[in-house]
C-alpha positions as CSV (number, residue, x, y, z in Angstrom):
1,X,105.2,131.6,118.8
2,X,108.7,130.9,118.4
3,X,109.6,129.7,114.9
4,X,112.5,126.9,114.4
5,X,113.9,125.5,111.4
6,X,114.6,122.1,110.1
7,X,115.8,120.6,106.8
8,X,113.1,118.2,106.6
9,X,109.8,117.9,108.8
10,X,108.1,114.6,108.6
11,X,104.0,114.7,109.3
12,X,102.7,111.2,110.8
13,X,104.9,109.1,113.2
14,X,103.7,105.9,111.6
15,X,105.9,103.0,109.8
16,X,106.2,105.6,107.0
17,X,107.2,108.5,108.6
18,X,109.6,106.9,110.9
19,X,111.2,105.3,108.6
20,X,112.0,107.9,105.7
21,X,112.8,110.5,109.5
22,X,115.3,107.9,110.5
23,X,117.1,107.4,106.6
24,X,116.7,111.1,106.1
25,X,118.3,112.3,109.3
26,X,121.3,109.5,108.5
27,X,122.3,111.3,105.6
28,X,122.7,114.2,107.9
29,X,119.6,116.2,107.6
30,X,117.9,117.9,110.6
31,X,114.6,116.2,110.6
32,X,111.0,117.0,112.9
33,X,108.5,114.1,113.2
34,X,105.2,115.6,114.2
35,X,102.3,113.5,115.2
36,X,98.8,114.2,116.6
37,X,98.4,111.2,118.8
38,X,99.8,110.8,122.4
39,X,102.0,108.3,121.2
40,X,104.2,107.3,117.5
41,X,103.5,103.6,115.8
42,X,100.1,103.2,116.7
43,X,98.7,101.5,113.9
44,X,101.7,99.0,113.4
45,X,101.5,98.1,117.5
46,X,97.9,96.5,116.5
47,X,98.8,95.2,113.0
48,X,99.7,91.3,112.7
49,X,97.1,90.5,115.6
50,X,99.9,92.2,117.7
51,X,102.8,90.3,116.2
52,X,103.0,92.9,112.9
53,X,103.5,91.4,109.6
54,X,106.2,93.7,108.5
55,X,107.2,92.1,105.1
56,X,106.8,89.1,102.9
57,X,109.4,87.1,101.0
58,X,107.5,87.2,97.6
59,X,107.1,91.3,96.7
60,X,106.7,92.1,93.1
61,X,104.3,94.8,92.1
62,X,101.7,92.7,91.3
63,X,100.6,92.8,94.8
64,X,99.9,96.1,94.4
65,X,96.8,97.9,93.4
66,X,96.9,101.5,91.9
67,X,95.5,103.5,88.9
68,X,99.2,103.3,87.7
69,X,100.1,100.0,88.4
70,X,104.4,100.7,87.3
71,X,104.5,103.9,89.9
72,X,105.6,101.4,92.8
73,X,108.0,99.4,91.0
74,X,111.0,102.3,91.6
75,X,110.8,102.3,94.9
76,X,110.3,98.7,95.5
77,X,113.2,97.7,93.8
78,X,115.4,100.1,95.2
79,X,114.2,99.4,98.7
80,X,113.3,95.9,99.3
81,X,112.3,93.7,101.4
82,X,115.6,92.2,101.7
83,X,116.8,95.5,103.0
84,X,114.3,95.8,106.1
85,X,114.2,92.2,106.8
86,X,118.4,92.9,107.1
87,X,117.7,95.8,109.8
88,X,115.1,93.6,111.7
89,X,118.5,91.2,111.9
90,X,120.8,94.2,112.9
91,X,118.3,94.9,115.5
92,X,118.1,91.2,116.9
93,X,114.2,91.3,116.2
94,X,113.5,87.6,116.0
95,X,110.7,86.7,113.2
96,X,109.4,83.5,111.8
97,X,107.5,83.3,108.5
98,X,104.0,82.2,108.9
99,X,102.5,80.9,105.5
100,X,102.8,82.4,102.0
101,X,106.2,84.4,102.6
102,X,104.2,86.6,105.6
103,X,106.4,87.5,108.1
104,X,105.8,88.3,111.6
105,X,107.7,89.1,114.7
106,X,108.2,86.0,117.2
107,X,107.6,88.0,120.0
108,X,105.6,91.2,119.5
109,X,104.9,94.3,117.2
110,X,106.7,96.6,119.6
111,X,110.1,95.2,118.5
112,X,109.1,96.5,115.0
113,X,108.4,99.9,116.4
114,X,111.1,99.8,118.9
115,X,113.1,99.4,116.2
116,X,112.4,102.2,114.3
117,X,112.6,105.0,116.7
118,X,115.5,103.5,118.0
119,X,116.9,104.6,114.2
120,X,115.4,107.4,114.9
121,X,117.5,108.5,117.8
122,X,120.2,107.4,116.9
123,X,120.4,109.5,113.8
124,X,119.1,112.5,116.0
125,X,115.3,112.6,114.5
126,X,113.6,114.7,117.0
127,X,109.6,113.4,117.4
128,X,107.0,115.6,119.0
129,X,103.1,114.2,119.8
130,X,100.0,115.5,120.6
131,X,100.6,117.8,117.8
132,X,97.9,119.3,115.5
133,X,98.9,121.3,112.7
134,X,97.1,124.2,111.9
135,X,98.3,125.3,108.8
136,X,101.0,124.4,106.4
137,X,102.2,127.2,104.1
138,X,104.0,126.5,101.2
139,X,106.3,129.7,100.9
140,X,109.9,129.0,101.1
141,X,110.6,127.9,103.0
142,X,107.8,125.6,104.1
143,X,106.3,127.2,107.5
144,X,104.1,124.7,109.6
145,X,101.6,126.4,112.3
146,X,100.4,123.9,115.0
147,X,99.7,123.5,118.4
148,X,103.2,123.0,119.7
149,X,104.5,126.7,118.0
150,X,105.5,127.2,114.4
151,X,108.0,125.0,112.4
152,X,110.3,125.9,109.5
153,X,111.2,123.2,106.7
154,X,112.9,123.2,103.1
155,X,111.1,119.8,102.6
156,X,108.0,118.3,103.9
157,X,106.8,114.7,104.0
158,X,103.3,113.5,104.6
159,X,103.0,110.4,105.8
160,X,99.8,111.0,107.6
161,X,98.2,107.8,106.3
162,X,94.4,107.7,105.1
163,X,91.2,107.2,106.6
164,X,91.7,103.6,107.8
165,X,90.7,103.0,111.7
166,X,89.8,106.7,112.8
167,X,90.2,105.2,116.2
168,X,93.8,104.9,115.7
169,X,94.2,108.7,114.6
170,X,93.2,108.8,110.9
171,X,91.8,112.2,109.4
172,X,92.8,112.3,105.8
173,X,94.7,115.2,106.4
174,X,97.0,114.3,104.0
175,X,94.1,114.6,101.0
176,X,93.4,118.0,102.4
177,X,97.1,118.7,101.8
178,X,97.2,117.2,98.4
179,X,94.6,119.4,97.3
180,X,95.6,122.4,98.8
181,X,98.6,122.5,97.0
182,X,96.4,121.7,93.4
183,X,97.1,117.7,93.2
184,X,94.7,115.3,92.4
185,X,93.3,112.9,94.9
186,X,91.6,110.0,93.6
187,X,88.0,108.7,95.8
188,X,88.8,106.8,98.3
189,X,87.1,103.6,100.1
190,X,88.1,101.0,102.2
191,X,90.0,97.9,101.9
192,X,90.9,94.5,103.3
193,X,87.7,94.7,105.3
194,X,85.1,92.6,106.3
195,X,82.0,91.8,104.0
196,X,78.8,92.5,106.4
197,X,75.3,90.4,105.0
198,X,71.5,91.9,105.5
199,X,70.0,88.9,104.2
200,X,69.9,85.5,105.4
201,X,73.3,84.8,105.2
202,X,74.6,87.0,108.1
203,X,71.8,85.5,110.5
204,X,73.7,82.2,109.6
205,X,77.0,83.8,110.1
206,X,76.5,85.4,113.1
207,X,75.6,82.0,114.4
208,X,78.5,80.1,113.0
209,X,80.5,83.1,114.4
210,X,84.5,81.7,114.9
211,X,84.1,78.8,112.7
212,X,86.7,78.8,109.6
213,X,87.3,77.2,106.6
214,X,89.7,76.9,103.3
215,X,87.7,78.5,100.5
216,X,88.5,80.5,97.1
217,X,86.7,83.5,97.1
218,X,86.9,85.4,93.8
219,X,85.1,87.9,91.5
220,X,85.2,89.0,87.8
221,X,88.6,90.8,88.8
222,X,90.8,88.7,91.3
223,X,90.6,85.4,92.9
224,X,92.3,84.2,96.3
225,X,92.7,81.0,98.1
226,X,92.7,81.5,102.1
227,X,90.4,80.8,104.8
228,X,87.2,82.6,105.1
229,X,86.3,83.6,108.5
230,X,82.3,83.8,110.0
231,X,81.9,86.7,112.3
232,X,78.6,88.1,114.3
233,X,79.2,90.6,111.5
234,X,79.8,88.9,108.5
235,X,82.4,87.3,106.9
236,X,86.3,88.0,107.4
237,X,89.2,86.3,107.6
238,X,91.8,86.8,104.4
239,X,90.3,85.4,101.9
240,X,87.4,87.8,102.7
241,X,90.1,90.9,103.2
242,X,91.8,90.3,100.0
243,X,88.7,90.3,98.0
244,X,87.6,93.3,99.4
245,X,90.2,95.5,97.7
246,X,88.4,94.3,94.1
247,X,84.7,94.1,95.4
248,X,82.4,96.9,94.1
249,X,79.0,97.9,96.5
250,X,76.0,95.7,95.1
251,X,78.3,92.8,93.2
252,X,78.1,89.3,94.4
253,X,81.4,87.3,95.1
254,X,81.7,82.8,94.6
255,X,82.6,80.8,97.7
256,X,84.1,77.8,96.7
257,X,84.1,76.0,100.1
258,X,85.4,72.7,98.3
259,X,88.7,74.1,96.6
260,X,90.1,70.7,95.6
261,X,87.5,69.1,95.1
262,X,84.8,68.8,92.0
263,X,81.8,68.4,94.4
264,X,79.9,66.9,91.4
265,X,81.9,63.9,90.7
266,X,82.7,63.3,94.3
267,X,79.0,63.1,95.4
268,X,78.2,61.2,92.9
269,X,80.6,58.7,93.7
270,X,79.4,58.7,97.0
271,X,76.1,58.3,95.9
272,X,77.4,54.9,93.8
273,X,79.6,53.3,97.1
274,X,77.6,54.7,100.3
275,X,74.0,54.9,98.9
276,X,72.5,54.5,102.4
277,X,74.3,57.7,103.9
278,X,72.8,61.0,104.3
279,X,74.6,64.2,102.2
280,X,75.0,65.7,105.8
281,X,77.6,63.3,106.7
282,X,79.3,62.9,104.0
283,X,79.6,66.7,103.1
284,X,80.7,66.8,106.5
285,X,83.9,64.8,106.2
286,X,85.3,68.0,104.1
287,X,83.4,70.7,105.9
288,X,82.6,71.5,108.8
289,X,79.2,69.7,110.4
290,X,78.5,73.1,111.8
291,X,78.5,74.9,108.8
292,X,76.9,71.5,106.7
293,X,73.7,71.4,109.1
294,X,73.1,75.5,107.9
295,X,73.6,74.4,104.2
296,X,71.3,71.9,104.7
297,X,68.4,74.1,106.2
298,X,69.3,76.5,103.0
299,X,70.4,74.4,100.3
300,X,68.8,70.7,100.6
301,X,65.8,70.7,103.3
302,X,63.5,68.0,101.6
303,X,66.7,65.9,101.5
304,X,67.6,65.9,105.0
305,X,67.1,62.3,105.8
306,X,67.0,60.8,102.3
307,X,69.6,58.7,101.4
308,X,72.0,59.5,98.9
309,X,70.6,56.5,96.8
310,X,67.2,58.3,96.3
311,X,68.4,61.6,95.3
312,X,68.0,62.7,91.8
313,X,71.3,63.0,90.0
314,X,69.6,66.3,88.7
315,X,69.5,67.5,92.4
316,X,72.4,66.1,93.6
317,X,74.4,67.8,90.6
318,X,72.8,70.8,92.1
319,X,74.1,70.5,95.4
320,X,77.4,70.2,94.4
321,X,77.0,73.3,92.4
322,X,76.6,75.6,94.8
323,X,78.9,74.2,97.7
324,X,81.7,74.8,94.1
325,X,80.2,78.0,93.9
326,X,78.4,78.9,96.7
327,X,77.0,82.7,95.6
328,X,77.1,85.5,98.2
329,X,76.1,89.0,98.2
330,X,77.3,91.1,100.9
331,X,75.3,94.3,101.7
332,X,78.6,95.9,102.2
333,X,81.4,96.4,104.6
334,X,82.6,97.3,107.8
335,X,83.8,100.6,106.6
336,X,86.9,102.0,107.9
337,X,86.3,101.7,111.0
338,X,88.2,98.1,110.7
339,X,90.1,98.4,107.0
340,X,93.2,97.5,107.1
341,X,93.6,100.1,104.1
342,X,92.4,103.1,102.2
343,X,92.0,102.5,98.3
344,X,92.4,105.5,96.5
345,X,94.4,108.3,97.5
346,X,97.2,110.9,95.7
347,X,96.8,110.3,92.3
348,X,100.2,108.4,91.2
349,X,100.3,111.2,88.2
350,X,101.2,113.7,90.5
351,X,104.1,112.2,92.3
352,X,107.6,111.5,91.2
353,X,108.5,107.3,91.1
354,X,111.6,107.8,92.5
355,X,111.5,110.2,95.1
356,X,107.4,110.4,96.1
357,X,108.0,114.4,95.0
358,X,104.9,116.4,94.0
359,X,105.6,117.5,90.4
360,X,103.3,120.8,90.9
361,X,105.3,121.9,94.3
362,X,108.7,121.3,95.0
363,X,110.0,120.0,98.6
364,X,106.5,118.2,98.9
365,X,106.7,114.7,99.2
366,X,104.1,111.9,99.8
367,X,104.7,108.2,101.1
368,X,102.7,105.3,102.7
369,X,98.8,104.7,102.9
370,X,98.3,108.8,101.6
371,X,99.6,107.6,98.3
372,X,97.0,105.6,95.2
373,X,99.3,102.5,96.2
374,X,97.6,99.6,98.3
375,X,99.4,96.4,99.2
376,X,97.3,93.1,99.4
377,X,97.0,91.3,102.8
378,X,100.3,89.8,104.1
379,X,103.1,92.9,104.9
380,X,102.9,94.3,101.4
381,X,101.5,97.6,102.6
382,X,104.1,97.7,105.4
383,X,106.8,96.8,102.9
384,X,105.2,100.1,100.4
385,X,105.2,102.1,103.4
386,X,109.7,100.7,104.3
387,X,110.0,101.7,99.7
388,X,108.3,104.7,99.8
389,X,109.7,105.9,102.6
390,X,113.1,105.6,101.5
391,X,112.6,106.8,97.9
392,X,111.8,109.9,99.4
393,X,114.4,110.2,102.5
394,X,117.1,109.7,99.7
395,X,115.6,113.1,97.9
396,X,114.8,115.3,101.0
């Protein structure tokens, strides 16, 4: 097979790769993007329910979770989200923000990948799909073996991403990489993902399936405000997705499905001005009825048709204990075959800060998802992936 050179070959056409390809090849070096699916951008086409939340106004790196929480700060500071949100304007991508500093594009998650490979060929990137690599030696220079005939590189990027929707490509190629070249890769699991029940609770779900609600959801580690979702799985929705990241299999998580409310007063109140009502309908004036009428089959039965009047402050008190802190055990997740993320990954310690560099093998960078850096819900991971990307474009 015919062997041609480049400067830099980037591995995964993805919001990682194309961006470091397209900053890379504008500083003038000759740069190969080669990805395995039929097409680049796959994953950020179905990110943002279409519409791709490709940054958020309020980055700091305490979004971020990672063994080394300082390793993203570099490259967040020297790329931000200032920077891509002034290339979305130079590209005319119109965006609105849609709550807590998420932004998403007005129209659809194609302009955000339009966008890039148009950087791409402007600055001469060449991209090649449907390409498996074989084999990666690490001689220099590097030489890279796949399906399409043998490439040459001084530097090589992996921006392969982790094991996050397999249906959209994933392999974890980029751990087998790490490790091949002696780097440590931290265990992996997934994140922002659904919680799924084996106990009452997602019988109850899969019947309330689509209904939402306000809740904090927290654990001994992190705690979020957002809505909770009911699936014919489970539970999702972001409040669900962000906790995931800090759940731990067999740990229980508190729904607070009253956030600004102290139940415990408040029904007692209620029980003092409305004695003849039922809890059912006055619960339901804060929460849904569907979701009151299955906390009343769990949480009050022999109450059902008592009036507030005749309930036991003792029980009442209760009640309004667990709707504060309504206690949930999920039997796990959905895995990832619908994480939004892989925890874990290239272990922080082996990378340079600033330029994503592998400190055991020169020319060897790593960027994005690959990397022990995961973004909460809202375009933080997109905005690691825009940081990274150029940290290590400016070394190549």
């Amino acid at each position: 097979m015919q062997t041609r050179g480049y400067d830099v070959v980037v591995i995964g056409a993805g919001a990682a790769g194309l961006q470091c390809a397209a900053l890379a090849a504008q500083r003038g070096r000759r740069v190969l993007v080669l990805e395995r699916s039929a097409k680049p951008g796959r994953k950020i086409l179905m990110s943002g329910g279409g519409r791709c939340n490709f940054t958020n106004l309020d980055v700091t790196p305490a979004n971020y979770l990672s063994e080394n929480p300082h390793f993203c700060k570099s490259a967040l500071s020297r790329y931000t989200q200032w920077d891509f949100i002034d290339l979305v304007a130079k590209h005319g991508v119109a965006w609105h923000e849609k709550k807590l500093g998420q932004l998403f594009c007005d129209h659809g998650a194609e302009d955000i990948l339009n966008l890039l490979l148009k950087e791409c060929e402007i600055a001469g990137v060449t991209i090649k799909t449907r390409c498996e690599i074989q084999e990666l030696d690490g001689q220099d220079p590097f030489s890279i073996l796949t399906s399409l005939g043998r490439f040459e590189a001084d530097s090589v990027v992996i921006a392969s991403g982790g094991l996050s929707i397999p249906s959209m490509g994933s392999t974890g190629f980029g751990y087998q990489v790490a490790r091949q070249f002696g780097l440590n890769v931290l265990p992996q699991r997934a994140g922002l993902v659904p919680f799924t029940f084996s106990d009452a609770v997602g019988a109850m779900a899969k019947r309330l399936s689509g209904l939402s609600l306000e809740v904090v959801l927290e654990n001994s580690r992190q705690s979020f405000r957002e809505d909770l979702l009911f699936t014919h799985r489970g539970l999702s929705g972001p409040a669900v997705l962000q906790l995931s990241s800090w759940w731990r299999e067999g740990e229980s998580v508190t729904a607070n499905l009253l956030p600004a409310i102290d139940a415990t007063g408040w029904l007692q109140t209620c029980k003092r001005e409305q004695p003849k009502s039922l809890l059912r309908s006055i619960i339901s004036e804060h929460i849904p009825r569907k979701l009151v009428l299955e906390l009343e089959a769990f949480w009050w039965p022999a109450f059902a048709e008592t009036p507030l009047a005749e309930i036991s402050n003792k029980n009442l008190d209760a009640i309004a204990t667990k709707i504060n802190a309504w206690q949930l055990k999920p039997a796990g997740t959905e895995g990832y075959r619908t994480a939004e993320v892989t925890l874990g990954g290239v272990d922080t310690k082996e990378l340079s800060s600033r330029t994503m560099e592998a400190t055991k093998k020169s020319g060897l960078f790593f960027i994005g998802e690959v990397i022990d850096v995961t973004g909460w819900l809202g375009g933080y991971n997109f905005q690691w992936a825009w940081s990274s990307a150029y940290a290590a474009a400016m070394a190549v």
